[in-house]
N, C-alpha and C positions, 0 to 999 in steps of 0.2 A: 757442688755448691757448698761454701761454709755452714754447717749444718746449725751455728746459729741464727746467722740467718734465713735460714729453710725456717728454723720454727718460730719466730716472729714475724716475718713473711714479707720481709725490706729486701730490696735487692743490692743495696752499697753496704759498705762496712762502716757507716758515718751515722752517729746516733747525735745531734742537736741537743749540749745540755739544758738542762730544764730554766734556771735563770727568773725565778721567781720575780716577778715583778719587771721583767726584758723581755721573757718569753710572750707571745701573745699567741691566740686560736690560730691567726692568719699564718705566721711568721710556723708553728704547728704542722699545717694544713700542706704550707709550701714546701716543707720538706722532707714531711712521707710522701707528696703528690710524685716527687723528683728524688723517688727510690730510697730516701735516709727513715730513720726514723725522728719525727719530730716528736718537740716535748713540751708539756705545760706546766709551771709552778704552781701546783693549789696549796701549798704550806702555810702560806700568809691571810688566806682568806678562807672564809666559814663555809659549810656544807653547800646550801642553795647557791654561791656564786661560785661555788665547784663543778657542781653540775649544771650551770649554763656553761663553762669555760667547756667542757666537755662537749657538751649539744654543740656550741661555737665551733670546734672541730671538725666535728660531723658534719654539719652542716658545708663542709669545703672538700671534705676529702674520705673516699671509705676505704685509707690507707690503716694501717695500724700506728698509733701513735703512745706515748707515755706521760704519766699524770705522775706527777712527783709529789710525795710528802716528807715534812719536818716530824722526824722521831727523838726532838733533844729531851732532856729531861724534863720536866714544868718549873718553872723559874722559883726561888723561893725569896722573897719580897726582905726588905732589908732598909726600912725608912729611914734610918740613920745614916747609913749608906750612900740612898739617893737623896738627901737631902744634898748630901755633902754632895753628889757629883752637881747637882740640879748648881749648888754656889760655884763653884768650879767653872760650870759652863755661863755662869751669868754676865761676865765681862762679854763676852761673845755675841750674848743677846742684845747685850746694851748697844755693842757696835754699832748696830741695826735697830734700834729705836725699838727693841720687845724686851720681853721677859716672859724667862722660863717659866714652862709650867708648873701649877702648884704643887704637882707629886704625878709620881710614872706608875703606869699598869702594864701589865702583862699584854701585851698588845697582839699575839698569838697564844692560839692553843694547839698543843702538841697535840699529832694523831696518837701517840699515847696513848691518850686518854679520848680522844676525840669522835664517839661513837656514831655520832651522824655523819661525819666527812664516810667513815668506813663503810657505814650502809650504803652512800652514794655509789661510790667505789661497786662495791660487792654489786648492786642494783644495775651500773649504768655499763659495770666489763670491759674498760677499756684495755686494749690489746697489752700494753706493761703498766705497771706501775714499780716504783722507783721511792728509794729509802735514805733520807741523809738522816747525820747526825747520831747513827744507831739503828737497832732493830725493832719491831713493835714485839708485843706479848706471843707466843706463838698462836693462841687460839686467833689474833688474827690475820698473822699470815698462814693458817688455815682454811681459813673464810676463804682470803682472797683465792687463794691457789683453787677450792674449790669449786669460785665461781668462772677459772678457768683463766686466769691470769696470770701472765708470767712477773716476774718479780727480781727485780733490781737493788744491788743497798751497796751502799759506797765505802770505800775499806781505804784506809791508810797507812796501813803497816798489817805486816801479815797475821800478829791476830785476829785483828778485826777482819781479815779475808778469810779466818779463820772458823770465825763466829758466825758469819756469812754464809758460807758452804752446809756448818752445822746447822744453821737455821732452818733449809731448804730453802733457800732463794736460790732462786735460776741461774742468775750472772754477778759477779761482783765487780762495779765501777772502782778500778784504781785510779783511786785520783791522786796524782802527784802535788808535791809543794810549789811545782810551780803555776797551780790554778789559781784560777782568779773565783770569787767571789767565797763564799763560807767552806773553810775547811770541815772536811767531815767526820773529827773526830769524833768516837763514840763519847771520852771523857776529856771537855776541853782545860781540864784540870792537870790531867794527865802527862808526863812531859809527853814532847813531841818527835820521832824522829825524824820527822822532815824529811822521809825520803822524798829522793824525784821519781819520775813519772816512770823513765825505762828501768832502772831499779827495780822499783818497787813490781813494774809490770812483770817482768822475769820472773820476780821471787814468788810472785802470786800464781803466774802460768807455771812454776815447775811445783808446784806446793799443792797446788788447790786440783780438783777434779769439775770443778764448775768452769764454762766460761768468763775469760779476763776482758772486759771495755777498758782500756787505756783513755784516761782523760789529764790534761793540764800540761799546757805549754803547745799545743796540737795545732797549725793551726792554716797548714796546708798539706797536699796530697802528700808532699814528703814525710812529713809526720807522720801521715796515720802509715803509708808504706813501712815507717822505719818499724811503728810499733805493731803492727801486721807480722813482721819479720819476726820478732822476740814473741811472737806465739798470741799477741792480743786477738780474739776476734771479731773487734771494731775497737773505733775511736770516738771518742766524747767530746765534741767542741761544743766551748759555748763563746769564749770572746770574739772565738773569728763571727759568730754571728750580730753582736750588739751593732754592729754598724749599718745591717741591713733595713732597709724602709718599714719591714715587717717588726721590727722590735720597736718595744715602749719605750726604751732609752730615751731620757732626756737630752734634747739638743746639744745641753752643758755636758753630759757624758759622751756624744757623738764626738764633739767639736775636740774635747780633751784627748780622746783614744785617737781617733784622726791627726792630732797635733803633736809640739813639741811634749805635754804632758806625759803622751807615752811610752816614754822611754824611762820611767821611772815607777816600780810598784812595788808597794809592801802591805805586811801582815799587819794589822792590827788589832786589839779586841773593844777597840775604843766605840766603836758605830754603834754594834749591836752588842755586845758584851761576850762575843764569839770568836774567837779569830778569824779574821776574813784578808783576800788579800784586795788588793784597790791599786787604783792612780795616787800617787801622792798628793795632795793635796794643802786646803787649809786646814781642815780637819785631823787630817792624822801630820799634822806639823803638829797642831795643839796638844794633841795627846804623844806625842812621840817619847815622853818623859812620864806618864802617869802611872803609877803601878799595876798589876792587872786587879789586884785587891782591895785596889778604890772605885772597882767600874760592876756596875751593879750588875745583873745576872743577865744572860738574854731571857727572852727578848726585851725586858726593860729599860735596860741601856736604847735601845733603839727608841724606845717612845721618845726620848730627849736628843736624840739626834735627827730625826726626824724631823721636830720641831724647830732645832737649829736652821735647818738646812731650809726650811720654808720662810723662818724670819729670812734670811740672807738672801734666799733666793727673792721676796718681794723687795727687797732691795737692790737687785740687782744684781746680787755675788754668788756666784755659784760652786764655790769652792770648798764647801761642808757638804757634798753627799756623796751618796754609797756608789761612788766611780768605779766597782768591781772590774776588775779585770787580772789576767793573767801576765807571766810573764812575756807570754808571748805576742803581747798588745799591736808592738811596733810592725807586726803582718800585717795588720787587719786592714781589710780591704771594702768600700762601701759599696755592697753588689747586690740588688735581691737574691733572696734566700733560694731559690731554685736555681738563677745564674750561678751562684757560690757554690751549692751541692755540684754541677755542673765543670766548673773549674777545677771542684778538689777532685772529682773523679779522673777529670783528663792527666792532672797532676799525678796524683796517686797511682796511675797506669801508666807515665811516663818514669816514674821512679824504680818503680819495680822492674820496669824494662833495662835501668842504668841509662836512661836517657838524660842529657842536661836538662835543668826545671828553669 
């Protein structure tokens, strides 16, 4: 047996990405139930609604699953700034009968600095927890390892698989360029090399001594076989999952990924002030020209995209929000989350055999 998975204790080589605000307990539940490991985004929300999303899990399945946190830096405020984006976006509002808010906040706290989310964590033991955007301090992944938890952090070029392994984190997520929602660079300042997915997965599995998760572009059994093959040992999907009954996706994102929309995605730092990749849309049509040094830091860019996307959406238009998705949209299949686990399994065992898919 892959002896990562012997010590996470999932029987597929299929890890469900976290998907902050898509991911839900259920959609979790259904696929450690059906042998994967499933996963929760707590990034975006505070300690106490951490730990019910947690209980939520529990309460469906006493599989092992993973609790994801945001490790980006703490945003540094810049009113001048967002003044300027807050006019920018005001034609947009007016569209739609609103106007911008009168100034944007920091709308997430980084686990960084986020000491009640960690006591949770540390307190509640869930079988992974899982790192974007960088690493925390080591005294707390310390903590966590102490309380017996294995540990996840997502690398996009191999130092950062690099920084990873030295941290003591258990497995490092390559996530390729071609994923869909927040790229998980440590500094999105930084240039970017953009590796893709089998790339980068290679460079990591001949480089690193930790276990390699391949994530982005994945997004049936052939995929994860292929990246199975270059040494990965599992795969990361999260777009093939948005379309399942068990995700909070908005109908407007179901209907887009399901549609002619997806066949079109790109990067932008316009949403939340991050690079993320999406559907194309109205939104990153608007911004496809702005520079990235007029868009205020995450997560405060998002508080005004947010707000976009709710004027638009009471009006009917739904083409201002966070459409995440990967390159490999135009797979995605509307199946529950355990039927799906189920398919890529049968896939994933027909490809390695060299069977036709």
């Amino acid at each position: 047996m892959n002896p990562f998975l012997h010590r996470i204790g999932i029987d597929l080589p299929i890890v469900q990405a976290p998907m902050a605000g898509v991911s839900t307990p259920e959609m979790a539940a259904a696929v450690s139930n059906a042998g994967g490991l499933g996963s929760i985004g707590v990034g975006p929300i505070d300690a106490e609604p951490a730990r019910q999303m947690i209980a939520a899990v529990r309460a469906k399945t006493d599989r092992p699953f993973n609790v994801n946190v945001f490790c980006s830096r703490p945003a540094v405020a810049n009113a001048p700034r967002e003044a300027a984006w807050l006019a920018r976006l005001a034609p947009e509002f007016a569209r739609y009968g609103a106007t911008p808010p009168p100034h944007l906040t920091e709308i997430y706290q980084s686990f960084l600095t986020d000491d009640a989310k960690l006591a949770v964590l540390v307190a509640e033991r869930p079988a992974v927890v899982s790192f974007h955007f960088g690493l925390p301090a080591r005294e707390r992944i310390a903590a966590l390892r102490a309380a017996g938890i294995v540990l996840f952090a997502t690398a996009t070029n191999l130092d950062e698989g690099k920084a990873v392994a030295a941290a003591g984190v258990d497995a490092v997520v390559a996530q390729g360029y071609e994923a869909g929602g927040h790229r998980g660079v440590f500094d999105p300042d930084a240039p970017d090399d953009r590796l893709g997915t089998m790339a980068l997965t290679r460079l990591l599995v001949k480089s690193l001594d930790v276990p390699v998760i391949a994530a982005g572009g994945i997004m049936d059994g052939a995929g994860i076989a292929a990246v199975l093959a270059l040494g990965a040992s599992a795969a990361q999907l999260g777009t093939a999952f948005v379309a399942c009954p068990e995700s909070a996706a908005e109908a407007s994102h179901r209907a887009a990924l399901l549609g002619p929309p997806t066949a079109h995605t790109v990067i932008t730092h316009a949403i939340s002030g991050r690079p993320a990749r999406c559907l194309a849309n109205r939104f990153t049509t608007l911004s496809a020209s702005v520079e990235h040094g007029a868009i205020p830091d995450y997560p405060i860019a998002y508080d005004a995209a947010k707000a976009l996307h709710a004027a638009a959406k009471a009006a009917g238009e739904f083409g201002y929000g966070a459409q995440w998705a990967g390159q490999g949209a135009p797979l995605a299949r509307s199946l529950p989350a355990a039927e799906l686990i189920a398919r890529l399994r049968d896939e994933m065992r027909q490809a390695a055999a060299g069977l036709p898919g």
